[in-house]
VMD Tcl script that draws the C-alpha trace (Angstrom):
set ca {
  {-2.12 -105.88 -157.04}
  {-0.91 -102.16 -156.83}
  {-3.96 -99.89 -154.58}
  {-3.84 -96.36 -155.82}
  {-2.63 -94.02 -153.00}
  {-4.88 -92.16 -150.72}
  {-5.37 -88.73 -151.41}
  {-5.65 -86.30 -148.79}
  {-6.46 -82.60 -148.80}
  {-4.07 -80.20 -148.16}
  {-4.08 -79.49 -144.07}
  {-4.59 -75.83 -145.17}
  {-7.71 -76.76 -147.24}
  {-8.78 -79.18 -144.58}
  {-8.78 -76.74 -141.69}
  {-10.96 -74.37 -143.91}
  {-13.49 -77.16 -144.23}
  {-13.38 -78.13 -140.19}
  {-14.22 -74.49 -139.95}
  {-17.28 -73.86 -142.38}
  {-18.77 -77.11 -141.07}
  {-17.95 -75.38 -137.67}
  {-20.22 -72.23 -138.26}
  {-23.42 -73.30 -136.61}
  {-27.18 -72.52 -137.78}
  {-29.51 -70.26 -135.47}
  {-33.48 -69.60 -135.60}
  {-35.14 -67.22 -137.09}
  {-35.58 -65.28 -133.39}
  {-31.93 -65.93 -132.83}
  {-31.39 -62.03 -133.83}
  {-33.82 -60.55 -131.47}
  {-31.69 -62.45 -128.62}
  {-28.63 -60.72 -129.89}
  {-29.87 -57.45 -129.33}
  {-31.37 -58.66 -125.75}
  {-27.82 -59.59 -124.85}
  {-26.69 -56.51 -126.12}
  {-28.75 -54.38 -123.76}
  {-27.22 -56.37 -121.10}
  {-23.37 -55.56 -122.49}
  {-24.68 -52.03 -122.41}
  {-26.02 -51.87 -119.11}
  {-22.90 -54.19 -117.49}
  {-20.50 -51.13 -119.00}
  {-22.72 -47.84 -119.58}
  {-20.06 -45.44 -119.89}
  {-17.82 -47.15 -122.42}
  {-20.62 -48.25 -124.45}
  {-22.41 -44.92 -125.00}
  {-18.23 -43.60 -125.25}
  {-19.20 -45.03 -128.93}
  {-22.27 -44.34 -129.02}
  {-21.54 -40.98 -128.34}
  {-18.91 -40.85 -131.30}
  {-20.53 -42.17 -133.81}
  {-23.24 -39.34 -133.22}
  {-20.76 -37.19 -133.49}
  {-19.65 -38.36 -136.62}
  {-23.28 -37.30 -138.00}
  {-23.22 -33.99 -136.77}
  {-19.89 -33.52 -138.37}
  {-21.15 -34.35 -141.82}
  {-24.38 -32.37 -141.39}
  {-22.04 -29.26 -140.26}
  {-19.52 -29.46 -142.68}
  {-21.07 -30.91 -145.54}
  {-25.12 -30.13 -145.00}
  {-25.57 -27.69 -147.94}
  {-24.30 -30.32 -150.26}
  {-27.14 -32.89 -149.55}
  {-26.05 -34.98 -152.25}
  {-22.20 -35.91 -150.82}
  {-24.20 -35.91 -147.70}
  {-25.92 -38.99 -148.73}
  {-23.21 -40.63 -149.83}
  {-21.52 -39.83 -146.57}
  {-24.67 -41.46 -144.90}
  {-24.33 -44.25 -146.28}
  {-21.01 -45.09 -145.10}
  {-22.13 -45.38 -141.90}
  {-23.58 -49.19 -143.38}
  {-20.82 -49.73 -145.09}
  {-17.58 -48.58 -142.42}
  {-20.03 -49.51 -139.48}
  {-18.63 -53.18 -138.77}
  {-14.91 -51.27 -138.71}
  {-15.65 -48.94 -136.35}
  {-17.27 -50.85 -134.22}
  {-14.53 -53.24 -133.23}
  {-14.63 -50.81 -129.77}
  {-17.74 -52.29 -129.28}
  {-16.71 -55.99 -129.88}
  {-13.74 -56.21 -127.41}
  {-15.60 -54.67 -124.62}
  {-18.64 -57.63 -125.08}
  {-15.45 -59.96 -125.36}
  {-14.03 -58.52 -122.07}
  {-17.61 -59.52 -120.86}
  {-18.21 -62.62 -122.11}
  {-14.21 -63.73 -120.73}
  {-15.79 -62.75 -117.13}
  {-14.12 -59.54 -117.04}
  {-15.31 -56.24 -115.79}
  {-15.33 -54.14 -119.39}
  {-12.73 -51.48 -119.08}
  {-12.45 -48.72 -122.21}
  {-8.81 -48.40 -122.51}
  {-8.01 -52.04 -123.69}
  {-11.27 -51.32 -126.21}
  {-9.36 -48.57 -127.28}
  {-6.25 -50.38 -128.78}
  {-7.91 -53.79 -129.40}
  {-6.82 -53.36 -133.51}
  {-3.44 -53.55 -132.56}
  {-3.81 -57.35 -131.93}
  {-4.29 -57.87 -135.88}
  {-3.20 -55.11 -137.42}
  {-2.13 -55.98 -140.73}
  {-5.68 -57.91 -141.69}
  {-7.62 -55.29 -139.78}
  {-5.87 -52.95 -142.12}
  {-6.43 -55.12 -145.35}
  {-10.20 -55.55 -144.28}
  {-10.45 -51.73 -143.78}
  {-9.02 -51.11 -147.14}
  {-11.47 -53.28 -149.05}
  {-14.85 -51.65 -147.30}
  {-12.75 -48.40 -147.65}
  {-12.63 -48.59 -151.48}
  {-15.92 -49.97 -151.41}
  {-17.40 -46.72 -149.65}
  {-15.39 -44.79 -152.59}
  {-17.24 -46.56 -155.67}
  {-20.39 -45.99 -153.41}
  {-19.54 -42.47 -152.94}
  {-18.86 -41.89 -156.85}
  {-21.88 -43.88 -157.59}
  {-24.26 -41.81 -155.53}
  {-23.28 -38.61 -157.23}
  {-23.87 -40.18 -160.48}
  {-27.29 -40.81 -159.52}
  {-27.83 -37.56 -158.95}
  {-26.51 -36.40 -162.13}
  {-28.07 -38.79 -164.06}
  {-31.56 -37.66 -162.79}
  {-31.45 -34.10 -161.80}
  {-29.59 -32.88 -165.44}
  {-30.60 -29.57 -165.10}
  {-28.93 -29.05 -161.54}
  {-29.81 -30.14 -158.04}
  {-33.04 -28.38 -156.53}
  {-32.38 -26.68 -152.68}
  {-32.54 -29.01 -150.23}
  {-36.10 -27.54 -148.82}
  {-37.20 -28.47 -152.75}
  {-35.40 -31.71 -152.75}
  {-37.34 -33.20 -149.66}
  {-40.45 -31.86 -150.71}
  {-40.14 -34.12 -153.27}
  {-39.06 -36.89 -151.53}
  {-41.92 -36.82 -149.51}
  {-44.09 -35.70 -152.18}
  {-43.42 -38.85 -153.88}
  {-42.86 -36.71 -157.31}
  {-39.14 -38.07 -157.97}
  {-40.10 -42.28 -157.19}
  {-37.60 -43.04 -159.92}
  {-34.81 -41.22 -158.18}
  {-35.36 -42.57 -154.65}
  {-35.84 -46.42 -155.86}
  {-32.44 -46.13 -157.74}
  {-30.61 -44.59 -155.07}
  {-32.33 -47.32 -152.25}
  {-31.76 -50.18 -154.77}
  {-28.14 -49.50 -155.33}
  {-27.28 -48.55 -152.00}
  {-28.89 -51.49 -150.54}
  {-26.36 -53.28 -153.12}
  {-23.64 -51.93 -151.63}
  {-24.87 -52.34 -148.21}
  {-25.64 -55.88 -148.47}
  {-22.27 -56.87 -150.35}
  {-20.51 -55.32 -147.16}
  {-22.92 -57.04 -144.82}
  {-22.30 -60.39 -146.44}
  {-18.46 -60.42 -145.77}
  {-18.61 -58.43 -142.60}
  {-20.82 -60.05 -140.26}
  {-18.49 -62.30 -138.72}
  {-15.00 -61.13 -140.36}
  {-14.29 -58.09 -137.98}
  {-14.68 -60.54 -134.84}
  {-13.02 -63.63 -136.44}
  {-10.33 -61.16 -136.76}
  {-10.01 -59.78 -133.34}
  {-11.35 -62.88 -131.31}
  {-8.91 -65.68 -133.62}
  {-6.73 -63.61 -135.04}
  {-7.74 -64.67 -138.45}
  {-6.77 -63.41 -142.16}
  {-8.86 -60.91 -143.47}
  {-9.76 -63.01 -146.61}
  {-10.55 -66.48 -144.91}
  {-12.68 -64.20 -142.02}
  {-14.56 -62.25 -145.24}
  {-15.01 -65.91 -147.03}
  {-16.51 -67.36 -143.47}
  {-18.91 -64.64 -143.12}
  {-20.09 -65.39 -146.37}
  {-20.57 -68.92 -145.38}
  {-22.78 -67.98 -142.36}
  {-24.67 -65.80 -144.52}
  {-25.17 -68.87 -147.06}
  {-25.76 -70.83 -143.48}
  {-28.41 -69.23 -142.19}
  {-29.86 -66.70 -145.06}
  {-33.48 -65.97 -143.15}
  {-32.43 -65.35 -139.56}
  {-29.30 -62.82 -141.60}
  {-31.80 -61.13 -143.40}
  {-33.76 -60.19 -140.32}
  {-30.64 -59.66 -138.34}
  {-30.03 -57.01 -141.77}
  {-33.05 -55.36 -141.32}
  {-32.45 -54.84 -137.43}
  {-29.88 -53.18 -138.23}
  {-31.09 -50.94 -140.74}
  {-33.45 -50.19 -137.84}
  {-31.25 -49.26 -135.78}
  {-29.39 -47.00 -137.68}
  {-32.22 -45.49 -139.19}
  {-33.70 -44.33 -135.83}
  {-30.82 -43.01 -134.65}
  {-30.66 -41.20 -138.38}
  {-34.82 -40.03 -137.63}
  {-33.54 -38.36 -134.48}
  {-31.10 -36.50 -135.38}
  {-28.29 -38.66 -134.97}
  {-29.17 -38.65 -131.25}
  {-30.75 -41.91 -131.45}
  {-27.58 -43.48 -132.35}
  {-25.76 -43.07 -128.84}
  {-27.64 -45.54 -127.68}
  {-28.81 -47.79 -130.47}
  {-25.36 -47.87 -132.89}
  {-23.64 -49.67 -129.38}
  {-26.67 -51.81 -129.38}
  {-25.71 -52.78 -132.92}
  {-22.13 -53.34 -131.82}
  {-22.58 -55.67 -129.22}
  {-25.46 -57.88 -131.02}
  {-22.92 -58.07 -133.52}
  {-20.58 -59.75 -131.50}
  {-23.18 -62.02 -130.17}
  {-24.28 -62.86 -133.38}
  {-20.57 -64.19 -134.63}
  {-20.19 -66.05 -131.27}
  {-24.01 -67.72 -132.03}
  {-22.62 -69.00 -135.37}
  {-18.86 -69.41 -134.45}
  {-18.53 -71.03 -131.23}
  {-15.33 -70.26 -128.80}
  {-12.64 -72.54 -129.61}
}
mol new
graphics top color blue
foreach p $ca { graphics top sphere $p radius 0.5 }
foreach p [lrange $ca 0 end-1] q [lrange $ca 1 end] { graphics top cylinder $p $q radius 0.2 }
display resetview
């Protein structure tokens, strides 16, 4: 009697599967011990750490300076710190790496660590690139759409904001933004790392993060909000908040992908 052949997955398709089974769950307090061990990565290397820090502030104050009478491309801008923030953190990554590998975290090597995946890195930063565009565009059509008759001063705008008297406005613009800000969260939070820790493909590193976020979907949503945290006080104070809190954010991010993606 003839037995029907086995049939085996393709070792391509079975390594994907040993490595979503691979990504690990965490509790719901896991995220709060991220950012513990990222005050730790701070302290251990103060100077490279708030190096970033330091630049992404700068980054606010440039967009305030050269683009602060037109508040509403300054929002957009704003925004892209969610959505380019796991990008331009990978500074931030490699020197908790250097760390965790028992190394004394030096900034140089911090400086070029993109150059060990280039071409993915470069992919990855395309898609949240043209991501940040659509947001961009999609920001000033909120704008149009409710303020038909032209855009208020900014000392008018904000009165309003806070005033409460344009609700409409400011839930659109949250609830699309947070859209935006989510989708990039979702196939960011471990991609950026897979790429520079494994030296993985852009797509399979965007398709895993989207597995840890379907993995653990409570302890990711607090881990979002911390972050939104984070960047909003250093927004609140001026931008001056951020030297210290957007390399807090950078290093709990690494900790968070090594959490849910072990070392090999």
């Amino acid at each position: 009697m003839r037995t029907q052949p086995e049939l085996n997955p393709p070792p391509s398709l079975a390594h994907a599967a040993s490595e979503f089974a691979a990504i690990r769950p965490v509790s719901l307090a896991a995220p709060l011990h991220w950012l513990r061990l990222a005050w730790d990565d701070l302290r251990a290397a103060p100077a490279a750490s708030l190096f970033y820090g330091l630049a992404f502030a700068l980054m606010g104050w440039g967009i305030v300076f050269f683009y602060g009478n037109a508040y509403s491309l300054t929002a957009a801008l704003m925004g892209g710190f969610m959505l380019l923030g796991p990008a331009l953190a990978m500074g931030l990554y490699d020197l908790s790496r250097q760390r965790e590998g028992g190394a004394t975290p030096r900034l140089r090597p911090s400086l070029t660590a993109w150059r060990q995946n280039l071409s993915n890195l470069a992919l990855y930063a395309l898609v949240t690139g043209v991501v940040f565009l659509i947001w961009s565009r999609a920001s000033l059509v909120i704008f149009a759409v409710f303020y038909t008759s032209g855009l208020p001063t900014a000392a008018d705008f904000f009165r309003e904001l806070l005033a409460f008297d344009n609700l409409g406005f400011a839930l659109t613009y949250l609830v699309i933004g947070a859209g935006f800000a989510s989708f990039i969260f979702a196939i960011s939070v471990m991609a950026v790392p897979l790429m520079l820790d494994r030296g993985k493909d852009a797509i399979p590193a965007m398709l895993l993060s989207l597995a840890a976020i379907a993995r653990n979907p409570l302890p990711m949503l607090v881990w979002a909000l911390l972050l939104v945290s984070l960047v909003g006080v250093g927004f609140a104070t001026g931008f001056i908040g951020l030297i210290v809190t957007a390399p807090l954010a950078g290093h709990a991010s690494w900790h968070a992908y090594r959490a849910m993606m072990p070392a090999p």
